[in-house]
C-alpha positions in Angstrom: 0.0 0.0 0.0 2.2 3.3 -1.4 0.9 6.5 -0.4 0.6 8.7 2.6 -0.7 6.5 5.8 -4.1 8.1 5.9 -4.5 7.7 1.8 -3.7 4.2 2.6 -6.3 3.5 4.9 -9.3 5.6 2.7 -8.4 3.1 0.0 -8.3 0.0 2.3 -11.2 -2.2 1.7 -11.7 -3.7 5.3 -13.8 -7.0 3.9 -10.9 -8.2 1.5 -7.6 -6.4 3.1 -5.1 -9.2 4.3 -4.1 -9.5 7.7 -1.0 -7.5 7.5 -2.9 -4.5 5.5 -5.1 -4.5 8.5 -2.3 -4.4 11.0 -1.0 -1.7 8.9 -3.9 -0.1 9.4 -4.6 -0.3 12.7 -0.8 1.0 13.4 -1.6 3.9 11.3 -4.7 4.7 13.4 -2.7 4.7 16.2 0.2 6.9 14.9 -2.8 9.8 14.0 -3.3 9.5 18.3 -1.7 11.3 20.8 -1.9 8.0 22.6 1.6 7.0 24.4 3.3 3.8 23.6 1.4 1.9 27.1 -1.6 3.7 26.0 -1.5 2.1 22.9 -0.5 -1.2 24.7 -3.8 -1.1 26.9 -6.0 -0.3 24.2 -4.8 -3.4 22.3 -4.5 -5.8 25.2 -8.4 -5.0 26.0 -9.4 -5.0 22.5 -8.1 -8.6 22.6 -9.5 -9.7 26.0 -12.8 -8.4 24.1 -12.2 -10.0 21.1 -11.6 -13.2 22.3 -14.4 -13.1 25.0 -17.1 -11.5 22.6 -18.5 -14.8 21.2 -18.5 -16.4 24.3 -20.0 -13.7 26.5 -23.4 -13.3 25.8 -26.1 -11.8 28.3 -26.9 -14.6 30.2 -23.2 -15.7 31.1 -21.0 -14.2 33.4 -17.3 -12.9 32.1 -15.8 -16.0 34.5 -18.4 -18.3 32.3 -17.5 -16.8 29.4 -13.7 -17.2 29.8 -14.5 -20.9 31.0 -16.3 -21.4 27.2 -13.4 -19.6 25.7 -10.9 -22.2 27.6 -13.1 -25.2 26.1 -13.1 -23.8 22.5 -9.6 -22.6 22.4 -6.9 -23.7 25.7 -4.1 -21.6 24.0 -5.9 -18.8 23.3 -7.7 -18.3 26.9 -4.2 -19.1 28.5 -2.7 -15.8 27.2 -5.8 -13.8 27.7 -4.9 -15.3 31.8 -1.4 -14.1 30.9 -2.0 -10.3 30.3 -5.2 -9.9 31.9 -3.5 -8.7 35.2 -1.1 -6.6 33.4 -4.0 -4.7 32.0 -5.9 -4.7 35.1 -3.1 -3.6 37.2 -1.8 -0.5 34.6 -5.6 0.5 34.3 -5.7 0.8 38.6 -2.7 1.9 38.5 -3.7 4.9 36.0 -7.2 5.5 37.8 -4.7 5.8 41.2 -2.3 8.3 39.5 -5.7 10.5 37.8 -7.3 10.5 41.6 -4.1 11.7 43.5 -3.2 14.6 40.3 -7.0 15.5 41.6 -6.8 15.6 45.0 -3.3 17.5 44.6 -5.1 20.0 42.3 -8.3 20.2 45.0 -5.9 20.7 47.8 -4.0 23.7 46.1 -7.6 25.4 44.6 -9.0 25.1 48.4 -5.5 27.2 49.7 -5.8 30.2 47.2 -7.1 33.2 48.7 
């Protein structure tokens, strides 16, 4: 795909692009965000928890029954969504942690000004 990275992705047909095209293309999504490298990282690692839950968690199952029917259909798969699923959890708390103390900082200084 030659051209400019968002000329590439008009002319990308999403139904018949290859798997690499589509990489390519979510990459070049990405690059057009002001989204840091571990932002980038948590957005994909979720996408692919989601992904790999989505036909497995319908509305009567829980995301533990869910992850149990994704285990059945596909070991390998549900063994690395176990692998990262903490690493996502634990930059997500750890991000909602650093956004709560920035605000109480930021509440603490507004309540001191005269």
């Amino acid at each position: 795909m030659a051209g400019s990275p968002r000329r590439r992705l008009l002319r990308l047909d999403l139904r018949r692009g290859s798997t690499a095209e589509l990489a390519e293309a979510i990459a070049a999504i990405l690059d057009e965000t002001p989204l840091r490298m571990d932002d980038r990282v948590q957005l994909l690692g979720g996408a692919l928890v989601m992904e790999a839950l989505r036909p497995f968690w319908t509305d009567d199952r829980t995301p533990l029954e869910a992850h149990e029917h994704l285990r059945a259909h596909d070991p390998e798969l549900a063994d690395a969504i176990e692998a990262i699923a903490p690493m996502l959890l634990g930059r997500a708390e750890a991000h909602e942690e650093s956004e709560a103390a920035v605000n109480a900082v930021e509440a603490l200084l507004r309540s001191r000004e005269p």
